[in-house]
N, C-alpha and C positions, 0 to 999 in steps of 0.2 A: 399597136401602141408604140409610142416613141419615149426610151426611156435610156433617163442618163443617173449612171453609179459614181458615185463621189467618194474619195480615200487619199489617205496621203500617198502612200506608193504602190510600187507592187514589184516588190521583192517575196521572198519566203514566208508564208505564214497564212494561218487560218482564216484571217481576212480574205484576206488577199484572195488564195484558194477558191473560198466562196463566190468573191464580187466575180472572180473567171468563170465559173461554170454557170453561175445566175445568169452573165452575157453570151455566152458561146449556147447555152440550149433558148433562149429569147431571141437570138439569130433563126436559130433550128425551126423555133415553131413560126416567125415570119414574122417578127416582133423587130424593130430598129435598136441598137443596142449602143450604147455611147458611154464611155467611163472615162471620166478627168480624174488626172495622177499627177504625180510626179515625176514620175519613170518607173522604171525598174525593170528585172531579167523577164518578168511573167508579160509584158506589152506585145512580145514576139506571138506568145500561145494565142492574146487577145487575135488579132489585126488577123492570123492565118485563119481564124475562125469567123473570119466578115463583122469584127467588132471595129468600131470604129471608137481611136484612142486621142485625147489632147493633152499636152504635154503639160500641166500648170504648176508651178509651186506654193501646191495647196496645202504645205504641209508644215509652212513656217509657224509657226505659234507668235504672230507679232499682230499687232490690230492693225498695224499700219497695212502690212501685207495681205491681212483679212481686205481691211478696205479697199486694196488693189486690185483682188482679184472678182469681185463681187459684179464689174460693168465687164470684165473680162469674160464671165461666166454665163451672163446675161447675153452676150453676143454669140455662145455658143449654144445655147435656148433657143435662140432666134432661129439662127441658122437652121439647126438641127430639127425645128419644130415639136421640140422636147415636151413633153405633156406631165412628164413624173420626173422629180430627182431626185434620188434614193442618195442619203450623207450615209457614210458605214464610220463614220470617226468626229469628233470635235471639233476640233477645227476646220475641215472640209464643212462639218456642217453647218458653223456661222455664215461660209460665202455661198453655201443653199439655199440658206435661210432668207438672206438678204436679197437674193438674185430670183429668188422664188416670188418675192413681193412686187418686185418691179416687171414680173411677166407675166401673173398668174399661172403658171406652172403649179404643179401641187407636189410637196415637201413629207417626201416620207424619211421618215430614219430607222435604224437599225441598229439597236446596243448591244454591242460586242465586249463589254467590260460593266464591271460591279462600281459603276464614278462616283466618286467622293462629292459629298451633298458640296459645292463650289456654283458661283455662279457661270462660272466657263461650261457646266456641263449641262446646266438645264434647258440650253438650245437643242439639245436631244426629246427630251418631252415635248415640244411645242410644233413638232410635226403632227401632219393630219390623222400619220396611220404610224403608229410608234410599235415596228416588230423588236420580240424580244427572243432571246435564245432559250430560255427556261424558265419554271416557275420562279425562281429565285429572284433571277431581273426583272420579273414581270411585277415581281410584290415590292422590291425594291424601289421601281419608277410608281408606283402609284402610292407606297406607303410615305415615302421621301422628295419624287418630286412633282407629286400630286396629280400623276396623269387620270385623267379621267381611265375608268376599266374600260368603256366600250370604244378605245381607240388604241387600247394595244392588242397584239394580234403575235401569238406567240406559236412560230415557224422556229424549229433546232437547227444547227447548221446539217451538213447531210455530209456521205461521202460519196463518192461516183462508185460504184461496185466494180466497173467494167475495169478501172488503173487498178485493183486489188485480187491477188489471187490467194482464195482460203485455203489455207492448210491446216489439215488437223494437228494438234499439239504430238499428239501419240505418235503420228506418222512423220516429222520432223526433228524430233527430239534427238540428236547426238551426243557425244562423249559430254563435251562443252554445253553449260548452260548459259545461254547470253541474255541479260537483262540490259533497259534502253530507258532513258529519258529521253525526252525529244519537246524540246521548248525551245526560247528565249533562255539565255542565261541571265535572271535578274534575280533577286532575294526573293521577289513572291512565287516564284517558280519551285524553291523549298529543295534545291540541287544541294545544301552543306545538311540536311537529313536525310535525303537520299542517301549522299557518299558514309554518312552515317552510319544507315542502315545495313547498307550493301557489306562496310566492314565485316558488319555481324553474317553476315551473310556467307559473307568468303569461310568465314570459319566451320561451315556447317559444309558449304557445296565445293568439292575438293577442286574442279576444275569450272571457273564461272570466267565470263565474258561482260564486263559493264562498259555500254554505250554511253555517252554522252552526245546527243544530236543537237545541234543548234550552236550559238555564238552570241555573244555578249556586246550588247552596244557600244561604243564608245564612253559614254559616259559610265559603262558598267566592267569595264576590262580590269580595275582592280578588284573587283568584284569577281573575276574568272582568275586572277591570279591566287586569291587566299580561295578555293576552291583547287586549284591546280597544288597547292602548298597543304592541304589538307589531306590528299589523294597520297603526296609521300609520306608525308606524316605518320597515318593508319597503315600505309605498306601493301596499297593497291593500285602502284603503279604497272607492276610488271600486266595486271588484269584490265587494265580502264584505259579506255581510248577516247578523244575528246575529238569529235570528226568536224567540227565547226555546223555549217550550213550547208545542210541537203535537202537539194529540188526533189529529189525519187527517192520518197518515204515509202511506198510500196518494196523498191526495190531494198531497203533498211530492212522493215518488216518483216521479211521472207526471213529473214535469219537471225531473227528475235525468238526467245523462248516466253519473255512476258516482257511487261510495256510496264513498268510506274509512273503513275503523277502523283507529282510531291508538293500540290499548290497549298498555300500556306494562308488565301484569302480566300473570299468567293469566286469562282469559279465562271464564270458567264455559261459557258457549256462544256466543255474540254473535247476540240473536232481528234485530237490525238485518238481517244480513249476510242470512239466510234471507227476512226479508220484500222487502229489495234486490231478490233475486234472483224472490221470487214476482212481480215487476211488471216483472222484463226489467232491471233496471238492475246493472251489470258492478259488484266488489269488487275492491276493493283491502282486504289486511287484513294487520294485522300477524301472527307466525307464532307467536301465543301460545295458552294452554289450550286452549279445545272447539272455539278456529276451526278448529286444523288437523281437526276431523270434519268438519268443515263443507265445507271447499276442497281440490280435490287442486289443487296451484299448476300453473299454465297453464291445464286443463282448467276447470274450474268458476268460477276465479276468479285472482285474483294475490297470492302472500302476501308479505311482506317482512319484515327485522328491525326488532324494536321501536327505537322511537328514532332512526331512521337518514334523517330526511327525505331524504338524495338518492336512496335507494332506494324508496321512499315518489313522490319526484317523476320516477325512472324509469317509476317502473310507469305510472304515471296519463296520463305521455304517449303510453308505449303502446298502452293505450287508445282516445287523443285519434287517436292516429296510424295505428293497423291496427283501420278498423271493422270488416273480418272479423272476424278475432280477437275482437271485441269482441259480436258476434253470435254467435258460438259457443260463447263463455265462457257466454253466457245465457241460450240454448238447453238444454248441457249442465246449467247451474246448477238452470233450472226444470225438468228432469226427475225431479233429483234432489230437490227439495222437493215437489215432486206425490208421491214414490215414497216419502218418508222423514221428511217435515216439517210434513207435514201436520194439521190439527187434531184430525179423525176419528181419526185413529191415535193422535196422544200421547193422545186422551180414551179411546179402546180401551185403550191399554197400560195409562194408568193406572185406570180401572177393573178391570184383573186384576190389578194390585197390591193395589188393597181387597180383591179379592175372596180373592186368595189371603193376605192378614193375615187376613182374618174366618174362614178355613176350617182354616189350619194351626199348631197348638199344638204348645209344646214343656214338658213333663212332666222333672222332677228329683227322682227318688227317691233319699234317704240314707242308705244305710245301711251304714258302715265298722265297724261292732264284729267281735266274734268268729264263728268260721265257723257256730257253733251259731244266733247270734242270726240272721245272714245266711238261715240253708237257715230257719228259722222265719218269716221273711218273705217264702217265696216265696207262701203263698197268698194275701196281700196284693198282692205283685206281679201275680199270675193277676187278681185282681181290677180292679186298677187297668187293665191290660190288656183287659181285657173292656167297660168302661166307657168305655173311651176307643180305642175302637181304628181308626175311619176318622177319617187325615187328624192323627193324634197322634204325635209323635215322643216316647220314652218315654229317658232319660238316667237310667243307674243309675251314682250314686258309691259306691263300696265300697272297702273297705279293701285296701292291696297282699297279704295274706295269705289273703286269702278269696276273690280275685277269680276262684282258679279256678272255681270253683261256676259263678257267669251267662259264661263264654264261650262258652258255647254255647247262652244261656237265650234262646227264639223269642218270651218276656214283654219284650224293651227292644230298643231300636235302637242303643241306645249306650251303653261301659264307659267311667267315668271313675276310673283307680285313684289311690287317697289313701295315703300311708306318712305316714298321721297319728302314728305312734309313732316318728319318726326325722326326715325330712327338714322335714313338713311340721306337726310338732309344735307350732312356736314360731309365737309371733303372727304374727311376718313372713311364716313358711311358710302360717300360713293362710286371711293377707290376701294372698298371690301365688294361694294356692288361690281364694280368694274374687274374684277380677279374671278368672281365665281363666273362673270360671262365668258370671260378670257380662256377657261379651261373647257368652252363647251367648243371653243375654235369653228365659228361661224365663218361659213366661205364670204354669205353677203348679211349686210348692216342697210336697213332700209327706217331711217328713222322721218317717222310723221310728228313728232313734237317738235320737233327743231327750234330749240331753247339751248341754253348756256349748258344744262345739264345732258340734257339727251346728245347734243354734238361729241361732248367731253365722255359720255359712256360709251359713245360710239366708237369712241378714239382709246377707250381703253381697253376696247374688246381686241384690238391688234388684229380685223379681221382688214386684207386686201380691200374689199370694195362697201367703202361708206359713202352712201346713198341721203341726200335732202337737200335743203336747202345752204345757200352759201350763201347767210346772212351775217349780220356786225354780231352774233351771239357762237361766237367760235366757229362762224360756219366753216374756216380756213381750216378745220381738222376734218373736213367730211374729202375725200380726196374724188370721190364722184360727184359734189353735190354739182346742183345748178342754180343760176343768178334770180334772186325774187325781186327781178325788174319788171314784171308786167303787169301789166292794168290789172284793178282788184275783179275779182271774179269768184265765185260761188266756192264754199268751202273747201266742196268735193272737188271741180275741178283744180282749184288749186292742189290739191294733197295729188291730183293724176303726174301734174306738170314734174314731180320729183319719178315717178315711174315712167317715164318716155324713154328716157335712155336703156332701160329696159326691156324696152319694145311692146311697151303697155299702155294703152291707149283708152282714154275714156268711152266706154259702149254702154255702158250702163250702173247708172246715177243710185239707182235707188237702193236705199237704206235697209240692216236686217237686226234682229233680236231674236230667241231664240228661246220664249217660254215655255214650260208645257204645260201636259195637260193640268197638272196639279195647281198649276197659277190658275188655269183657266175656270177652276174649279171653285177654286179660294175667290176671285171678283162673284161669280154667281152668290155665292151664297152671301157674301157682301150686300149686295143689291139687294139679295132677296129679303134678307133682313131687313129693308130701309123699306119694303111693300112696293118696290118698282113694278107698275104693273106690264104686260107683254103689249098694248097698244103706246104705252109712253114712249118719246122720245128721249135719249142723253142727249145733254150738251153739256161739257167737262171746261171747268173752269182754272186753273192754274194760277195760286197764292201770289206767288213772288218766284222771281230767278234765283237769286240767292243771298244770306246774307249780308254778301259781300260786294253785294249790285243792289243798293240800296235805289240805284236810279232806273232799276228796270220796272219796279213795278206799279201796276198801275192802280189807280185810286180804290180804298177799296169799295168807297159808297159809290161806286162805280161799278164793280163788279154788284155788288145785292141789288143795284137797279135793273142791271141785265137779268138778274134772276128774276125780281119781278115782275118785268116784261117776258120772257119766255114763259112763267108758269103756267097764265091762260090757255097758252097752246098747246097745253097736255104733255110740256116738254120739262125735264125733270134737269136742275141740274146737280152735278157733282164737283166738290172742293176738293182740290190734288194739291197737295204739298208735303212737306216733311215736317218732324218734331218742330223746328222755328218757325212752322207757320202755324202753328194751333192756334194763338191768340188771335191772332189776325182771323181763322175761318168762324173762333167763337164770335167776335164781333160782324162780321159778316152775319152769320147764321141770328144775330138781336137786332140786324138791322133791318130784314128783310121783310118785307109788311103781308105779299098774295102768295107766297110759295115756300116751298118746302125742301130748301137742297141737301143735301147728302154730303157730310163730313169725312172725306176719307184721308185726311190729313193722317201721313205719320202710321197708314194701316195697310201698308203698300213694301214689296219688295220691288225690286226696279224691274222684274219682269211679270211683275204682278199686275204694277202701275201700264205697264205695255197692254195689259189683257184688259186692262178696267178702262184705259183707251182705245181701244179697239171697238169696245161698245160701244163709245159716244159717235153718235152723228154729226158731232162737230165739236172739235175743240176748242178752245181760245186759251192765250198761250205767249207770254212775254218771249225774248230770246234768250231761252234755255233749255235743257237736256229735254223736259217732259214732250217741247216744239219738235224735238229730233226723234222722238220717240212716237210721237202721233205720226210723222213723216215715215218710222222704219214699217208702222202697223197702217198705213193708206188711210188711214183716216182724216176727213178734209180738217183742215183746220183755220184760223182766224192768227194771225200772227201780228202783234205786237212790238214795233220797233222803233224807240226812243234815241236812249245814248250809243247805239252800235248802229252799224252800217249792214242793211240789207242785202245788200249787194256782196257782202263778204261772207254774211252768217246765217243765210237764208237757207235751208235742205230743201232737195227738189220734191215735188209731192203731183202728185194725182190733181187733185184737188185743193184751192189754198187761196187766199186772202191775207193782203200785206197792208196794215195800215200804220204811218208812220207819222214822225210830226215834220213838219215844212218848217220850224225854227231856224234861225241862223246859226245857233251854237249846236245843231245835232246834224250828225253824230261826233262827241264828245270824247267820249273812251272814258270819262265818270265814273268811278264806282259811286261816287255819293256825291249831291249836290244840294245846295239848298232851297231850291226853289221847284226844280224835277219839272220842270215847265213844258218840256218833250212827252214825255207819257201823258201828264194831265190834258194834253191841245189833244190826244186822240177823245173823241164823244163816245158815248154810248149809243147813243144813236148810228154813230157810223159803224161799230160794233154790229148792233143789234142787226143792220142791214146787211151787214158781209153773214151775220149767220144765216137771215132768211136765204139769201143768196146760194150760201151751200147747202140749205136743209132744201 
């Protein structure tokens, strides 16, 4: 794997620490290792260990300078054939973020801090695989900034054992007792209750040694002065030593008797407390964020309330005062960082976190329109399925009216249903739709509706690669689509021409549904109710297309002549349609003078209606869903085509019959007309012929 760590510098510090050994063992195991910085003293350690270093100033906090560095960072993707880039900070990880989009690179992060709910920090959550230090941050991004749970992956930071030599408390212990802080010098660091405590301190341990390790920003040097002003104040100058910034914190440790952290906030994990304890040296820690992983109190270590120096200068002379206790604490502590903290491990862990972002995709197919367009897309789904199928999670959005079809489709792993005609109609409904897709962070967007709305969700899901067409209906947001300049052609092959770039190619057309047995069960006793005897013939007749296509259908003393004519031939027929076609089959069922049809208007689920097609010998069938649906179940059928184009909305079938009208004004695109002069020019007679034909 080729993989590049992102941070502002690399100077002294826990970070920092980390992003070195994460690179230097990703070397070791034959992994390419690439960290963009700033600079800093630790580039020396990188570069001798075969890490390869670029120098950037990723660390400015200005958008301009984000924006600068983003085609700069992109060029060392390139180069580097960069597969992962790991942000460890906020700002590195906006020019991740944005550099990750334009290469398809994949965008992990790693939160190192407890961030203030701001919008500067929630480019932390919107990585693929968001590692976290502890439970604490882990509940924090998902309680706060709504990461989904199955995309954080919580790895502690570690210490290298080998730079740490343990000593027992008991076996180190001289005249002198030396207590160590070892941070940043900043207020949540909690250094003016330390110096606090430690007062209290002094008064109990006749001969004591206090550390202060670390150094105070610039912006924090007044900050280190009323701390230095505090120190003579209480009258522990002659004991307190303020060593600024030291690279060999092992080499500190060796001559510590115990280690305080005095954090005053949540805590992300405190790597201090862990390396304490790698060299034998006893904790005291306050009882905030990932310490509590860290210490179970008494056992491991000592925790107390933030802020509270007398509790803070309890612990610490207990310590001073029970070396058992203090040798046990250290004992226990070094077991547990051998077994849990170690570097091998968080470098194992997180290598199966690249490994499993590079292996596992998630797939969003769109398609909410009508149930007719829906069943015409399944052999695109079949496909999409086939192409992608080890290690691909497949998310189909569909509309609330159609979703029965895929509940039981073995093509997707997941239903997402839309009532884009009611709830989620208005902008706001389908910018709350566009937010919950957005947090599932789909690598690919493969939308078959390609409408105003489905471009526009595809655009808010913020996934790299949107897939469709690049029509006048916002296709300018699909950034993969392709141009819908060719000659009209069959449904299905149109819905392939958006999967080519894909490397998907049309092989096969035909149509699926996915009944069982229990529909198949429900049409028998249907029938058998109606006295269908085992020599009769079906032939299934279909009401009306729909409401809303008042020009699809065809006459209906048209259809009770065709029943007439069939009945002679032992051949029975069936009325399909839904609740707004009842009136229509009762008048049907009072016009019909030699036969006997079968009313199943309105007694049908849509995979029921599949089953109860399946038995006709031949259907007949305006252009609508029921037409797609004798197509998914090979049933011949008689197609009907007025106001729409053949040629555009025809499903491929087995066996099948197309009769149209030869009028000048068809095909129209009409929902309603007044004259309907297209359906009524088809005969019965030509009808009744294309049945003999397929019976």
């Amino acid at each position: 794997m080729n993989i590049l760590q992102i941070l502002p510098e690399l100077n002294v510090g826990g970070v920092e620490r980390g992003t070195v050994d994460l690179a230097r063992y990703l070397v070791k195991y034959g992994h390419k290792a690439v960290v963009v910085s700033a600079g800093g003293e630790l580039v020396k350690d990188l570069e001798s260990s075969g890490v390869i270093h670029y120098n950037l100033p990723v660390h400015k906090k200005s958008i301009f300078a984000i924006y600068a560095m983003v085609p700069r960072l992109v060029e060392i993707i390139k180069k580097e054939n960069i597969e992962i880039v790991h942000a460890r900070s906020r700002v590195p990880a906006w020019v991740a973020y944005f550099a990750c989009r334009r290469t398809n690179a994949i965008y992990i992060s790693t939160c190192h801090g407890y961030y203030t709910l701001h919008l500067f920090s929630f480019v932390m959550g919107w990585a693929k695989r968001v590692i976290v230090l502890s439970n604490v941050i882990a509940r924090h991004m998902i309680d706060d900034f709504k990461v989904p749970y199955e995309r954080i992956r919580l790895i502690p930071r570690s210490v290298d054992l080998e730079k740490f030599k343990y000593i027992r408390p008991d076996t180190k212990r001289k005249d002198e007792f030396n207590i160590g802080i070892i941070g940043r010098i900043t207020p949540l660091k909690g250094h003016l209750y330390f110096i606090k405590a430690m007062a209290r301190v002094a008064r109990v341990v006749p001969k004591i040694k206090i550390w202060i390790v670390g150094d105070a920003p610039a912006s924090r040097e007044a900050y280190k002065e009323q701390l230095q002003v505090l120190v003579r104040r209480l009258g522990l100058t002659h004991c307190t030593e303020f060593l600024g910034t030291q690279r060999d914190i092992p080499a500190i440790l060796v001559h510590l008797d115990l280690v305080v952290l005095a954090t005053t906030t949540h805590e992300a994990f405190g790597r201090v407390v862990v390396e304490a304890q790698a060299a034998g040296v006893p904790v005291v820690a306050t009882e905030v964020g990932g310490v509590v992983d860290i210490i179970e109190n008494g056992k491991n270590g000592l925790l107390v309330p933030p802020a509270d120096p007398s509790s803070m200068a309890e612990a610490a002379i207990k310590i001073f005062k029970d070396l058992e206790l203090a040798r046990s604490i250290a004992e226990c502590a070094y077991e547990k960082v051998k077994k849990e903290y170690n570097v091998e491990l968080m470098v194992k862990n997180t290598i199966e976190v690249y490994k499993d972002a590079l292996s596992n995709f998630k797939i969003l197919i769109i398609k909410f329109g009508s149930l007719g367009d829906l069943i015409l897309s399944t052999a695109a789904m079949r496909a999409i399925r086939e192409r992608f199928l080890q290690n691909y999670k497949i998310t189909f959005l569909v509309g609330e009216k159609s979703k029965e079809v895929l509940l039981r489709s073995p093509l997707i792993d997941e239903l997402v249903v839309a009532d884009l005609k009611n709830n989620d109609l208005s902008l706001k409904g389908i910018w709350r739709l566009g937010e919950r897709l957005r947090k599932e962070n789909f690598d690919m967007v493969i939308d078959l509706q390609n409408n105003r709305k489905s471009h526009l969700l595809s655009f808010l899901t913020l996934c790299i690669n949107r897939y469709g067409y690049k029509n006048k209906k916002y296709g300018f947001l699909l950034n993969k689509g392709v141009k819908d300049d060719q000659p009209a052609v069959d449904p299905v092959t149109h819905q392939f021409r958006i999967l080519q770039p894909l490397g998907i190619e049309l092989e096969n057309n035909h149509l699926e549904l996915w009944p069982t047995e229990e529909d198949k069960k429900s049409m028998d006793e249907l029938l058998s109710a109606q006295w269908l005897s085992a020599n009769q013939k079906l032939v299934g007749i279909n009401l009306s297309a729909s409401p809303r296509w008042e020009t699809k259908g065809w006459p209906l003393e048209n259809i009770a002549r065709i029943c007439d004519l069939l009945g002679p031939k032992e051949i029975r027929v069936v009325l399909t349609g839904t609740d707004f076609d009842l009136p229509a089959a009762n008048s049907v069922m009072n016009m019909v003078k030699s036969s006997k049809p079968i009313n199943a208007c309105a007694k049908t689920s849509v995979n029921e209606l599949a089953c109860l097609i399946k038995k006709c010998a031949v259907y007949i069938c305006a252009d609508s869903s029921p037409l797609h649906i004798a197509a998914a179940m090979d049933t011949p059928f008689v197609a009907l085509f007025g106001p729409t184009d053949s040629r555009r909305h025809l499903p491929a079938a087995k066996k099948s019959r197309v009769l149209k009208s030869d009028i000048p004004c068809s095909p129209c695109y009409k929902p309603k007309c007044k004259s309907v002069k297209c359906m009524e020019s088809i005969t019965v007679e030509e009808v009744f012929e294309a049945v003999e034909r397929l019976l």
